[in-house]
C-alpha positions as CSV (number, residue, x, y, z in Angstrom):
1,X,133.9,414.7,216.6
2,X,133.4,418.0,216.1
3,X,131.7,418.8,219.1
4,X,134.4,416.9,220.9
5,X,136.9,419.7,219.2
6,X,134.4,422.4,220.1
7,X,134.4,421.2,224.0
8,X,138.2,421.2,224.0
9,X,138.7,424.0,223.1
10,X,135.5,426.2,224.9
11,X,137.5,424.4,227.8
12,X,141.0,425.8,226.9
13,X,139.5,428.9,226.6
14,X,137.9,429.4,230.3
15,X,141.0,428.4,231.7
16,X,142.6,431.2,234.1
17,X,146.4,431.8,234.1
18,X,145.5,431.2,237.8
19,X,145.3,427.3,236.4
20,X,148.7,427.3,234.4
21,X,150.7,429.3,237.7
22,X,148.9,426.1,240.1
23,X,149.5,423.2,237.5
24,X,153.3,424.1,236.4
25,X,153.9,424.8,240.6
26,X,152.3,421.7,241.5
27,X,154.7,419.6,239.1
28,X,157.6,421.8,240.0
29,X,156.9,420.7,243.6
30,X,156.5,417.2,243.1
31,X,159.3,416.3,240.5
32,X,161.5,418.5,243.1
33,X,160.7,416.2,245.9
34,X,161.3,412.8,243.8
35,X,164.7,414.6,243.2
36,X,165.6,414.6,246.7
37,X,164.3,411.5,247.0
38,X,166.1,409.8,244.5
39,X,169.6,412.1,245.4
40,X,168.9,410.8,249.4
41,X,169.0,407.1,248.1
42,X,171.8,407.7,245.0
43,X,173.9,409.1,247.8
44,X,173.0,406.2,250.5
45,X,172.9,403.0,248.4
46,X,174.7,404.5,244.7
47,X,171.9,403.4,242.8
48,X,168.7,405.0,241.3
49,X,165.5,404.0,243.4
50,X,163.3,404.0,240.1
51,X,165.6,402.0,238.3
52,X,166.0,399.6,240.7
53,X,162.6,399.1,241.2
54,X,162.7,399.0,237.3
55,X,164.7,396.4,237.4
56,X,163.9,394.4,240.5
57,X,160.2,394.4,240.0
58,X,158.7,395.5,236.7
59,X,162.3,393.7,234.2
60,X,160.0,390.1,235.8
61,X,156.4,391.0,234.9
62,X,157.8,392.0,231.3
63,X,159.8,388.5,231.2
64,X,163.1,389.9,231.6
65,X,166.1,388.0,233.7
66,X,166.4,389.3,237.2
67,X,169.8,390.1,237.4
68,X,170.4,390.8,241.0
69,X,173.5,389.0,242.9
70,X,172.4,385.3,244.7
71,X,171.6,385.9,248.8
72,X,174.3,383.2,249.7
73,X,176.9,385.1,247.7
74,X,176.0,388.2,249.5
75,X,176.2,386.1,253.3
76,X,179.5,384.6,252.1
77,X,181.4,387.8,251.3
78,X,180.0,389.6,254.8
79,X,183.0,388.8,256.3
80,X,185.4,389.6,254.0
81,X,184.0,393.1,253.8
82,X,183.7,393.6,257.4
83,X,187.4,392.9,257.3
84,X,188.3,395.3,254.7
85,X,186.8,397.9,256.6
86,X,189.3,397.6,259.6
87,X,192.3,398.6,256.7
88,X,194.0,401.9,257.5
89,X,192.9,404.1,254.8
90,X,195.1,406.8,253.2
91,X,198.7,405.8,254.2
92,X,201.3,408.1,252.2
93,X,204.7,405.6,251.3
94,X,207.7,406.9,250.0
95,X,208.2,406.6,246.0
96,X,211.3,404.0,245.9
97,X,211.9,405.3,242.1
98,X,212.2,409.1,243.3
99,X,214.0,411.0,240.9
100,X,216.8,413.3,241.5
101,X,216.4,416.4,242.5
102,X,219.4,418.2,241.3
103,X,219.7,416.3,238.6
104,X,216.1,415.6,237.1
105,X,213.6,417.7,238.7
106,X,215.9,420.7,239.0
107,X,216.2,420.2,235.3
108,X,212.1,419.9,234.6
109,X,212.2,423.7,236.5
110,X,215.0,425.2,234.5
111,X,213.0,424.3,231.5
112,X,209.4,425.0,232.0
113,X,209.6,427.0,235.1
114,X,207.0,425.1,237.0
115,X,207.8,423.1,240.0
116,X,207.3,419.9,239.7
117,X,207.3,418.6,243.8
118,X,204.8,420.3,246.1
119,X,205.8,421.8,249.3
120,X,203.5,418.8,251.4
121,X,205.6,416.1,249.6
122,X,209.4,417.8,249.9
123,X,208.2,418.1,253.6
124,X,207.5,414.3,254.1
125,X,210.9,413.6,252.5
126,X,212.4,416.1,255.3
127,X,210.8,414.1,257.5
128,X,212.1,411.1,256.2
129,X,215.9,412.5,255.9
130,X,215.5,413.2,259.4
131,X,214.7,409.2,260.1
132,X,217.2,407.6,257.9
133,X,220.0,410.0,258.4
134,X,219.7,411.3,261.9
135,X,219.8,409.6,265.3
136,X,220.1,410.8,268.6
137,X,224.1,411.6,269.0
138,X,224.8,413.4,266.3
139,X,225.0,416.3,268.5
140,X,227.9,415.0,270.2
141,X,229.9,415.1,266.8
142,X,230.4,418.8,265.2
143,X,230.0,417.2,261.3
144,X,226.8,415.1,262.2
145,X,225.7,418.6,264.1
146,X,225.8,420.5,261.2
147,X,224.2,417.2,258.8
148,X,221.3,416.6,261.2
149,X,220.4,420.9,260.9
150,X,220.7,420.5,257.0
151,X,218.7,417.8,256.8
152,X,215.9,419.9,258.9
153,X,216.8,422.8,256.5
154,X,214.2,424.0,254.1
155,X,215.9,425.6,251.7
156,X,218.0,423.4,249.0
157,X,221.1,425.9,249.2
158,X,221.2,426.1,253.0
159,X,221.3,422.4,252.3
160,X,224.3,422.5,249.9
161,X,226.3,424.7,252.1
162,X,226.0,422.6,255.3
163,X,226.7,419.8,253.3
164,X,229.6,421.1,252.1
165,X,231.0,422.7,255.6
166,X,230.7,419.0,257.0
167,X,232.8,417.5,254.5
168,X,235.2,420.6,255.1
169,X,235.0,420.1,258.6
170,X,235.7,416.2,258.2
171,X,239.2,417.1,255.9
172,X,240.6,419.2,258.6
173,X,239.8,416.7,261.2
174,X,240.1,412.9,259.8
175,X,239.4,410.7,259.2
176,X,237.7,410.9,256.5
177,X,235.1,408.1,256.2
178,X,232.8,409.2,259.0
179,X,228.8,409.2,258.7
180,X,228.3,412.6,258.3
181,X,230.3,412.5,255.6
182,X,228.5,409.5,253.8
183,X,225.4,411.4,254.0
184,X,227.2,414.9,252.9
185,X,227.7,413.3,249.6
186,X,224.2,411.8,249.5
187,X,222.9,415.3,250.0
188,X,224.8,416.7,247.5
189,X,224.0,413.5,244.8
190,X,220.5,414.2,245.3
191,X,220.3,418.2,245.3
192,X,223.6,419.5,243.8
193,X,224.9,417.3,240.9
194,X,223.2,418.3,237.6
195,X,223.5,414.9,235.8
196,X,223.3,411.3,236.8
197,X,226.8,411.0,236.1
198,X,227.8,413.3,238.9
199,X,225.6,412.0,240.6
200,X,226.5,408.5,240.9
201,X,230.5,409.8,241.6
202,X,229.4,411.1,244.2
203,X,226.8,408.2,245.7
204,X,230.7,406.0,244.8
205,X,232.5,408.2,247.5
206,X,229.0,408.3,249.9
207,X,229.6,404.2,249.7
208,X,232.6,404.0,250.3
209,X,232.1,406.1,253.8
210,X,228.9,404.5,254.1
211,X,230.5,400.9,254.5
212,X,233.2,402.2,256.9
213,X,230.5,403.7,259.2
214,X,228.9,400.4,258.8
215,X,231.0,398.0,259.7
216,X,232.3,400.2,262.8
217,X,229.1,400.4,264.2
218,X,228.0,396.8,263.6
219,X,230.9,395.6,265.7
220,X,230.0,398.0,268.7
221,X,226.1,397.6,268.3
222,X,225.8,395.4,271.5
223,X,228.0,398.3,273.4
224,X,224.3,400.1,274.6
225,X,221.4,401.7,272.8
226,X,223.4,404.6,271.6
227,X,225.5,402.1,269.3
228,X,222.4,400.1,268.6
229,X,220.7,403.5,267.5
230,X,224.4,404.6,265.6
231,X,224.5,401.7,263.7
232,X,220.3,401.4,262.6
233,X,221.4,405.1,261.0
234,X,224.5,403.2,259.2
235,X,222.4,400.2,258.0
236,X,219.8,402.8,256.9
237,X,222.2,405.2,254.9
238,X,224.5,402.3,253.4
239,X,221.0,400.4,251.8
240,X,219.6,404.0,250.7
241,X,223.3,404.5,249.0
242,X,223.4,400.8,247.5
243,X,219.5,401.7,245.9
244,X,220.7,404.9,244.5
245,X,223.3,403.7,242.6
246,X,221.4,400.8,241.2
247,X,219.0,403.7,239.7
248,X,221.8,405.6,238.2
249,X,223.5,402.5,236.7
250,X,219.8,401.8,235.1
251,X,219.5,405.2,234.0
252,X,223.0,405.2,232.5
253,X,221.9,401.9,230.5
254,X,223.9,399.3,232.9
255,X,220.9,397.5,233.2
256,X,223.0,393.8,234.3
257,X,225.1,396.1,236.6
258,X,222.0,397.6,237.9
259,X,220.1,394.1,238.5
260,X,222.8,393.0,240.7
261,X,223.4,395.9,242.7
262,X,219.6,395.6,243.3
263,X,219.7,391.8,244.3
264,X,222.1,392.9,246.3
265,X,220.2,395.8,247.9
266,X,217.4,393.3,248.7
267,X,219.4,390.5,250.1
268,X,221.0,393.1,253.0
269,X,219.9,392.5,256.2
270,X,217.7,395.9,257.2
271,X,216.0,398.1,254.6
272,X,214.5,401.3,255.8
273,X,211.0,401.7,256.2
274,X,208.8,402.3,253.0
275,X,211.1,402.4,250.4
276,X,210.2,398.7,248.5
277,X,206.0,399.8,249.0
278,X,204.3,399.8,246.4
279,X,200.8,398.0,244.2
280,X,201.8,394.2,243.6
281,X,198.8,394.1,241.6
282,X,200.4,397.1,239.0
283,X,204.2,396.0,239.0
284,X,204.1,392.7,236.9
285,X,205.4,394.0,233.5
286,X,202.6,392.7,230.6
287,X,203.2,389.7,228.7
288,X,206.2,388.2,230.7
289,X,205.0,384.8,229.8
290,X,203.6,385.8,226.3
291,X,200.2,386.3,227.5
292,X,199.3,388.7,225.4
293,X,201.8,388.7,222.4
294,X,200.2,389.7,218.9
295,X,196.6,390.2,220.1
296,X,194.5,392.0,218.0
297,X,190.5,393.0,218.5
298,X,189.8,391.7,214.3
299,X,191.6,388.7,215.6
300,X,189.8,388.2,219.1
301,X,186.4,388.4,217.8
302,X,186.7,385.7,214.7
303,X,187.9,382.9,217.3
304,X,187.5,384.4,220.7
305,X,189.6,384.8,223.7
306,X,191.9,382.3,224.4
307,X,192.8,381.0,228.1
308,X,195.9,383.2,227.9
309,X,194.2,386.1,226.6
310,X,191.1,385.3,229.3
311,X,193.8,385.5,232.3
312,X,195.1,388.2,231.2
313,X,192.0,390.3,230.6
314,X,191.4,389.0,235.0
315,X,194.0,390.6,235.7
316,X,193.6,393.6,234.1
317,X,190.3,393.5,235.5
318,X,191.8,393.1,239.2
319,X,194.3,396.0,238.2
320,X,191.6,398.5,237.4
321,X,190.0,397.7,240.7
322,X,193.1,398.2,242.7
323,X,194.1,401.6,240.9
324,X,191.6,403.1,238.3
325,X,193.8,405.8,237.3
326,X,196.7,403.9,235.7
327,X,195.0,403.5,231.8
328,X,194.7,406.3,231.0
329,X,198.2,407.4,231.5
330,X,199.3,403.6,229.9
331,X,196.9,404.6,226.8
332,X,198.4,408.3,226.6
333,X,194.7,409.8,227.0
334,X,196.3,411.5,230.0
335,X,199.8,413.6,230.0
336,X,202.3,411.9,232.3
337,X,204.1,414.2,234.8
338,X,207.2,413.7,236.7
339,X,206.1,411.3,239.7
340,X,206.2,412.9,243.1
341,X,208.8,411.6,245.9
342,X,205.6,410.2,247.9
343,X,202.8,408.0,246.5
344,X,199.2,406.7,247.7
345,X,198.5,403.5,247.1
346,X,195.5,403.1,244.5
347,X,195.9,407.3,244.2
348,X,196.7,409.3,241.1
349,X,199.9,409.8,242.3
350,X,200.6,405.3,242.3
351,X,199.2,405.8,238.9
352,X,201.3,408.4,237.9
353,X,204.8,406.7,239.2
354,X,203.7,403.1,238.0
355,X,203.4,404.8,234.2
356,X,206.3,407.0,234.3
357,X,208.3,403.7,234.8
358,X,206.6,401.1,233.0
359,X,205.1,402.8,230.4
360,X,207.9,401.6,228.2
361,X,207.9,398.0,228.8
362,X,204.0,397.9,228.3
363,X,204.8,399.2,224.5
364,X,207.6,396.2,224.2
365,X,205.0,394.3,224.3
366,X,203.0,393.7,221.3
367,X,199.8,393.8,221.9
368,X,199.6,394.7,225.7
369,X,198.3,398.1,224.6
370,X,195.4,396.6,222.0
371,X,194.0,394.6,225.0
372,X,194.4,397.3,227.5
373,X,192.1,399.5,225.3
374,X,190.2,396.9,224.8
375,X,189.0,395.6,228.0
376,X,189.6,398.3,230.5
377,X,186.6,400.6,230.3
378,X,184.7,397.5,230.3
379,X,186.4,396.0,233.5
380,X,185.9,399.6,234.7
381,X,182.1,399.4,234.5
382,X,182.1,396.3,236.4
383,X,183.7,398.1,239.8
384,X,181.2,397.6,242.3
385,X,179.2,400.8,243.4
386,X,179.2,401.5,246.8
387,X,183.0,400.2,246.3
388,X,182.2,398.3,249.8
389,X,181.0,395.1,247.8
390,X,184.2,395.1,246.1
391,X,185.3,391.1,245.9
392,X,189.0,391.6,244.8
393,X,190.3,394.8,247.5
394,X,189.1,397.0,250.3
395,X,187.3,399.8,250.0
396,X,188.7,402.6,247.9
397,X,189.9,405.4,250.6
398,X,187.5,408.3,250.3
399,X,190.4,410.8,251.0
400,X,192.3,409.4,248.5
401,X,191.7,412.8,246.2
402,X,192.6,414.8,249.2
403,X,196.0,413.2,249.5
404,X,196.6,413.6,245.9
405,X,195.8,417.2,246.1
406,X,198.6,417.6,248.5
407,X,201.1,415.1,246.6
408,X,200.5,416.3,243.1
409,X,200.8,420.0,241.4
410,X,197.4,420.6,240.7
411,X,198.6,423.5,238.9
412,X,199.1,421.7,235.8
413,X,197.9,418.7,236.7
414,X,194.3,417.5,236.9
415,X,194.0,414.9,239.8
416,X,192.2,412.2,238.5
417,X,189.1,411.5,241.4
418,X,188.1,407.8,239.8
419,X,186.7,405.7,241.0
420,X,183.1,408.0,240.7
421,X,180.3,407.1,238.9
422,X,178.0,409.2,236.3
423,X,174.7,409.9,238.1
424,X,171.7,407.9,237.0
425,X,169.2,408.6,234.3
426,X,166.7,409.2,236.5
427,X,167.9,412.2,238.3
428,X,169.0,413.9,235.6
429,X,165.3,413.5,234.4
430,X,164.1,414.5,237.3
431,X,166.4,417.6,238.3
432,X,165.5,419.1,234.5
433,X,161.8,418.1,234.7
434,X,161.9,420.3,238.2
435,X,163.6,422.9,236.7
436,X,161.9,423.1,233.5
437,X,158.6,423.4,235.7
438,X,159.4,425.8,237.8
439,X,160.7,427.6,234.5
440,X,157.0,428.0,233.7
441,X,155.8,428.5,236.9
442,X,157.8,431.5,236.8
443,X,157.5,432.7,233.4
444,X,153.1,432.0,234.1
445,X,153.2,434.1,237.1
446,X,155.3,437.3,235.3
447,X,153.7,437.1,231.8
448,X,150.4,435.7,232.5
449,X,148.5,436.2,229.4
450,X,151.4,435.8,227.1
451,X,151.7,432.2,228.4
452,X,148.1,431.7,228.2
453,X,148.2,432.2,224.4
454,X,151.6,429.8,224.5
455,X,149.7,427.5,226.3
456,X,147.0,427.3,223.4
457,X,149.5,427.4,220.9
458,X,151.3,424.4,222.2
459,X,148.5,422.4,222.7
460,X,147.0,423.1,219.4
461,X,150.1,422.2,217.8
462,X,149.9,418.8,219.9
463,X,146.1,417.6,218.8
464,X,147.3,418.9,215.3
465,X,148.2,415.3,214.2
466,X,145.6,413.9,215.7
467,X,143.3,416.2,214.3
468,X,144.2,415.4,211.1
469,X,144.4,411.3,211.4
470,X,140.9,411.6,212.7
471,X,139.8,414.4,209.1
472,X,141.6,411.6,207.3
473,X,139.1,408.6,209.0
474,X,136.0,410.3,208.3
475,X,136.9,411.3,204.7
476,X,137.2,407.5,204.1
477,X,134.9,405.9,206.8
478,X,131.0,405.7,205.7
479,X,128.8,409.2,207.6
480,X,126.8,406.4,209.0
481,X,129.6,404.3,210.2
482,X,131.2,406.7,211.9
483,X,128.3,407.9,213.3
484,X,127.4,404.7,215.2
485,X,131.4,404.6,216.1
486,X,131.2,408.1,218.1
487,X,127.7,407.0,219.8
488,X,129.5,404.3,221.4
């Protein structure tokens, strides 16, 4: 044994720092090359390459459960995700439960001093104006001049102005109830009142001109394409007025006044492009049928989940895959912002106008909340990665973040960039195994004999325990014994 010790360390001792430079390099290289190996495949496939073999290959010879998905389950979902491919991918839709300007995000400014609507998303509501409120005569008409260059204005008091010299000009000429001035007082209900309450005076005069317009150009729509285009404006401004008010009653706490304006906003005949879209998947409230009423986790894992509770926990899963973003925000481990006048469809910015509105209802609920926090990071880890062998939606757009970037006010907000996930053990191993190497490779090369005597230091510190298990076996083992146990 002790000439086994002697050996060892005659050997450590004729070893050159030469050796420790080409042995630390040589692992450096070759742990650095398995890392771009295994980042090549992470990024083409989204899964380790050692862990899959792990799993694939060694998890049977141990006796484990191969867990990988059936081949005809695979075959009978090809064509489903070959369709979900052809989906357009980031399509921005208009927020149907905008706020007002003047009147609510004016209000967030004056406070904090931060504005809360980017200049990409006031820009897509320009361009919106412009299609609602606009159509190809106005220039014949002084007041609908002057409404269809405010609409195109950019800045809010340019706006107000026009707005306000069209309903001038409209006094002096009669009559009165003319479409420009319809959408004068919709300007100035958005952009000039301070509180819903002025606001919704003013949307009561905008109807009431609205309806004129309406029913004018409904009876001369078959007159040519200039009426036809005339009254599509009409329909469009009358059902943007009728939705408006609805919100004001509901934020002035007329909720039954509110629900029939509303049926009545859906029932009318044409509704402008954009403004009902929205995630059908995120707008059920929780609980309507007393799903989830009085759930508790104590409670759930005495006598399990019940058939309710099971549905309930699917379709929490199906909402998680639709929109990853929206827990957080429902669990308050995110700050809600004011919801921007655009949104993206499974975004942040969905997320953000889904909890800004329903937020409220989801704590009416008892026990909504307890089985959200209960199940969602779970249902989270089950997303499929590469999101293409999703079973539920398409593929999550991969410019999603970009369009969020440009909807929200990343400058108090942190764009949440789900769905991503956490790279795998196994580069993370790797990258600090290559780094740590080439660490020593490094430190060899600059401080040669310093890391010699490390070197011997290190591994004398590692054969110290077995040194002393093996002075331990011969102080209680016979001499003779032992000898005949180191001959063979």
């Amino acid at each position: 044994m002790f000439g086994t010790e002697s050996s060892l360390s005659m050997f450590l001792n004729t070893l050159t720092p030469k050796f420790y430079v080409a042995l630390t390099g040589t692992s450096s290289l070759i742990s650095g090359l398995i890392l771009i190996f295994e980042w090549w495949y992470f990024r083409k496939y989204g899964t380790s390459f050692i862990e899959q073999v792990s799993v694939s290959h060694l998890r049977p010879l141990l006796g484990g459960v191969d867990s990988s998905t059936p081949s005809n389950s695979n075959s009978s979902n090809g064509e489903a995700d070959s369709n979900r491919q052809s989906v357009s991918e980031c399509k921005v839709w208009r927020n149907p439960l905008n706020l007002f300007r003047g009147a609510e995000y004016n209000r967030y400014t004056w406070v904090t001093g931060r504005e809360p609507l980017t200049y990409y998303d006031m820009n897509l509501s320009a361009q919106d104006h412009q299609t609602f409120f606009t159509c190809d005569s106005d220039h014949l008409r002084p007041a609908d001049a002057i409404m269809q260059k405010a609409w195109r204005e950019r800045n809010p008091q340019a706006r107000i102005s026009a707005a306000h010299e069209a309903l001038e000009l409209e006094e002096s000429s009669k009559p009165l109830l003319s479409c420009s001035c319809a959408t004068a007082y919709i300007l100035l209900a958005e952009e000039e009142a301070t509180t819903i309450m002025e606001a919704e005076r003013l949307f009561k005069q905008a109807l009431k001109a609205g309806d004129g317009c309406y029913r004018r150009s409904q009876q001369l729509q078959h007159h040519g394409t200039q009426y036809e285009a005339q009254h599509r404006r009409d329909t469009n401004v009358l059902v943007y007025i009728k939705r408006r008010l609805a919100m004001c009653s509901r934020k002035l706490g007329r909720t039954r006044e509110a629900v029939k304006m509303m049926r009545d906003y859906v029932q009318h005949p044409r509704e402008p492009a954009g403004v009902t879209a929205g995630a059908p998947e995120l707008r059920r409230r929780p609980g309507r049928s007393g799903q989830v009423r009085r759930f508790s986790p104590e409670a759930a894992s005495r006598r399990g989940l019940s058939t309710a509770e099971m549905n309930a926990v699917e379709a929490i899963h199906r909402a998680v895959e639709f929109n990853p973003h929206v827990p957080k925000y429902l669990l308050e481990m995110k700050s809600l912002i004011l919801p921007p006048e655009h949104i993206l469809k499974r975004g942040d910015s969905e997320a953000i106008a889904y909890a800004f509105f329903h937020l409220q209802h989801w704590k009416r609920v008892e026990g909504a909340l307890n089985l959200l926090h209960c199940t969602w990071e779970g249902t989270f880890r089950m997303i499929p990665y590469p999101l293409e062998k999703g079973h539920l939606f398409y593929p999550y757009p991969i410019c999603t973040e970009t369009a969020d970037r440009e909807l929200l006010p990343t400058v108090f907000h942190e764009v949440s960039v789900y769905p991503k996930k956490e790279l795998p053990f196994f580069i993370l191993f790797t990258a600090g195994l290559c780094s740590f190497t080439a660490m020593l490779a490094l430190l060899t090369h600059q401080f040669p004999e310093l890391m010699g005597v490390f070197a011997k230091a290190f591994l004398s510190t590692l054969f110290a325990p077995l040194n002393f298990i093996m002075e331990k076996v011969e102080s209680i083992l016979p001499s003779s014994l032992w000898h005949q146990l180191t001959r063979i």
